[in-house]
RODO-2510 file (C-alpha; in nm, 4 decimals, decimal comma):
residues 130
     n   res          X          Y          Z
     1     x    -0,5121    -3,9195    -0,3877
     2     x    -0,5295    -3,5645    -0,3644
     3     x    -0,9228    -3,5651    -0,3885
     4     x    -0,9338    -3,8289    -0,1138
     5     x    -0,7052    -3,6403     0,1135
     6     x    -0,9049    -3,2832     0,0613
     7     x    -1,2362    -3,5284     0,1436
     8     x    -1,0601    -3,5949     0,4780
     9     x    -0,9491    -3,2251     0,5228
    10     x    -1,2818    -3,1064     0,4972
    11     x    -1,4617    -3,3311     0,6969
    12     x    -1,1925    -3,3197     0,9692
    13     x    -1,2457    -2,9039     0,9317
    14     x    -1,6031    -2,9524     1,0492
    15     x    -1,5062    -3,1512     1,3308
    16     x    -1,2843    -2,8979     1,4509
    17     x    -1,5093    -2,6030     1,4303
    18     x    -1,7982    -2,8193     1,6044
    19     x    -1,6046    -2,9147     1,8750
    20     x    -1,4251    -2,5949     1,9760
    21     x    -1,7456    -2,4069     1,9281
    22     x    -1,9556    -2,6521     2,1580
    23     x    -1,7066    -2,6626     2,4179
    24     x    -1,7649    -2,3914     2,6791
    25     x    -1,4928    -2,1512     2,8014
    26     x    -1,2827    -2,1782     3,1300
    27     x    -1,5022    -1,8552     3,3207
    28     x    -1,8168    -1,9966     3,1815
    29     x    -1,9781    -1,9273     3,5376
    30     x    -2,1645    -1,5957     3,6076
    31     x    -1,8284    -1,4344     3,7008
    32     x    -1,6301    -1,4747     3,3901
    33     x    -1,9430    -1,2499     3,2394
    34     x    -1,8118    -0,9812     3,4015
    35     x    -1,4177    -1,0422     3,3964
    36     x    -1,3680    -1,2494     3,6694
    37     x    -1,1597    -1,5473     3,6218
    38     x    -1,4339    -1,7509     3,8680
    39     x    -1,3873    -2,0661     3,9939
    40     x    -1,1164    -2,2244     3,8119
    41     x    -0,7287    -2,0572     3,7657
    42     x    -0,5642    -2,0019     3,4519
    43     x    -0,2796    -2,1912     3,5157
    44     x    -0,4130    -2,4130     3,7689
    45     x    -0,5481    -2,7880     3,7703
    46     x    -0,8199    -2,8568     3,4851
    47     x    -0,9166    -3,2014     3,6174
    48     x    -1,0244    -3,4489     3,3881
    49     x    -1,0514    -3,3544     2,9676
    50     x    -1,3754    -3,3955     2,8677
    51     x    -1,4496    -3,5765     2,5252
    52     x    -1,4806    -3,2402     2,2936
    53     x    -1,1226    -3,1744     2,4414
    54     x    -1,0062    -3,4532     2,3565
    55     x    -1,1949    -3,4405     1,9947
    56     x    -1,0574    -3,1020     1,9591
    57     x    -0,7150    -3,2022     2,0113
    58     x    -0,7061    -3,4689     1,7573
    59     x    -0,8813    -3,3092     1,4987
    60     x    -0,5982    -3,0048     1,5203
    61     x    -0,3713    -3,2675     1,4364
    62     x    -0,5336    -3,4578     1,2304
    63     x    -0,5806    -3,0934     1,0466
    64     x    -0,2277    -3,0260     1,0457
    65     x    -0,1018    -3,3555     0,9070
    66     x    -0,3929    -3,3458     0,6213
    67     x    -0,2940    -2,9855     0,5370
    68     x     0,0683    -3,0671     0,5486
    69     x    -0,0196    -3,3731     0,2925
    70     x    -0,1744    -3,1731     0,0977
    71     x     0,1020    -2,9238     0,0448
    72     x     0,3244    -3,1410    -0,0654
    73     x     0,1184    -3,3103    -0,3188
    74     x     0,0384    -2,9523    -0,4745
    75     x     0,4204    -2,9637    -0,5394
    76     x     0,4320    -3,3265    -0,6876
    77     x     0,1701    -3,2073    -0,9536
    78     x     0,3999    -2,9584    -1,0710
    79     x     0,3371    -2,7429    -1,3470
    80     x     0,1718    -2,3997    -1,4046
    81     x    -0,2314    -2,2365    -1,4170
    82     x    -0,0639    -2,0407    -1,7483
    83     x     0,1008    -2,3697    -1,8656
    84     x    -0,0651    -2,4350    -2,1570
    85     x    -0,1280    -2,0743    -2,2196
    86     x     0,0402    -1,9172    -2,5650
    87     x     0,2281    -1,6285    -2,5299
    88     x     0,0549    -1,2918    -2,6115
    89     x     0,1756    -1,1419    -2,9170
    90     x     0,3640    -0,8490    -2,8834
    91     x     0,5027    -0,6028    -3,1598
    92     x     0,8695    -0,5413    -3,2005
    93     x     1,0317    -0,2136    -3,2906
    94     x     1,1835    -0,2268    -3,5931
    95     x     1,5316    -0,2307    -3,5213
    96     x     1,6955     0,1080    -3,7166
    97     x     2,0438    -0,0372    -3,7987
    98     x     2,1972     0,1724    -4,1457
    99     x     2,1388    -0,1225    -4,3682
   100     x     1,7661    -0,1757    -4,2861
   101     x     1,6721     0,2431    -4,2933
   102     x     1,4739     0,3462    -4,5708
   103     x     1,5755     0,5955    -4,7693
   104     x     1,3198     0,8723    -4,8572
   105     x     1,4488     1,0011    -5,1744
   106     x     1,5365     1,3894    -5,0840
   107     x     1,3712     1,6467    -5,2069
   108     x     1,5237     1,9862    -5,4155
   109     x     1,5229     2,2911    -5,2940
   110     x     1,2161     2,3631    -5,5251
   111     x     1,0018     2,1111    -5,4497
   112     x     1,0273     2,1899    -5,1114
   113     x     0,9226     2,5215    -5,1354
   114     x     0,5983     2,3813    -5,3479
   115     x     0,5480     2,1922    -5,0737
   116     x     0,5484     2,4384    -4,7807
   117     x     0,3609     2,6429    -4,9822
   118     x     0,0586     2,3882    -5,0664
   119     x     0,0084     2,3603    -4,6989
   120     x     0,0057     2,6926    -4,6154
   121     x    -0,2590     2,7253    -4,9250
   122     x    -0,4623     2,4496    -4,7803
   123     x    -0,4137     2,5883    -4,4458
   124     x    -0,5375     2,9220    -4,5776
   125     x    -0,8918     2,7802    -4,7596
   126     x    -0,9189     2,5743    -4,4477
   127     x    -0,9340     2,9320    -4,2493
   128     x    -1,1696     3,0906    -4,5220
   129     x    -1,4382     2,8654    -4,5028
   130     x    -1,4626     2,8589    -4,1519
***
């Protein structure tokens, strides 16, 4: 249904922009070129509507109904682009409660100072050789 009514829609969009653009304007004369309103009044008597009038005036409607149509069949359908989409992975922090903390096992005051003073050896080579 929906591909028969956006058949229609087009078709009746092709309509439309032939007829307004073959219809001429209301100063089409010599003095609407240069700003004149000419021979016919804005707001006065048009006389008879000519066929691409006419045409033009059911095709807008026949545009708005089909586009209205439309719309509301989009909604039947229902439903999402991402529907069927997974979720992207994401990585959780670890949640740091007391019972779930590891426990680094503490140094002594000794092995401490072996340790600071291993880096500031490798520090110290690391200086040398440059």
């Amino acid at each position: 249904m929906t591909t028969f009514i956006t058949a229609i829609h087009i078709i009746i969009c092709f309509i439309l922009i032939l007829a307004v653009l073959l219809q001429s304007g209301k100063s089409a004369d010599l003095a609407g070129a240069f700003g004149g309103a000419g021979s016919q009044s804005t707001f006065g008597p048009r006389g008879a509507q000519t066929i691409l009038s006419k045409m033009t005036t059911i095709s807008a409607v026949l545009f708005m109904f089909t586009s209205f149509g439309l719309w509301i069949l989009s909604g039947q359908e229902g439903g999402s682009v991402l529907e069927n989409e997974k979720a992207p992975i994401t990585e959780k922090a670890a949640a740091t409660t007391p019972d779930t903390k590891k426990k680094v096992p503490e140094q002594q005051p000794d092995e401490k100072k072996q340790a600071v003073q291993k880096k500031t050896e490798n520090k110290n080579t690391s200086e040398e050789k440059k």
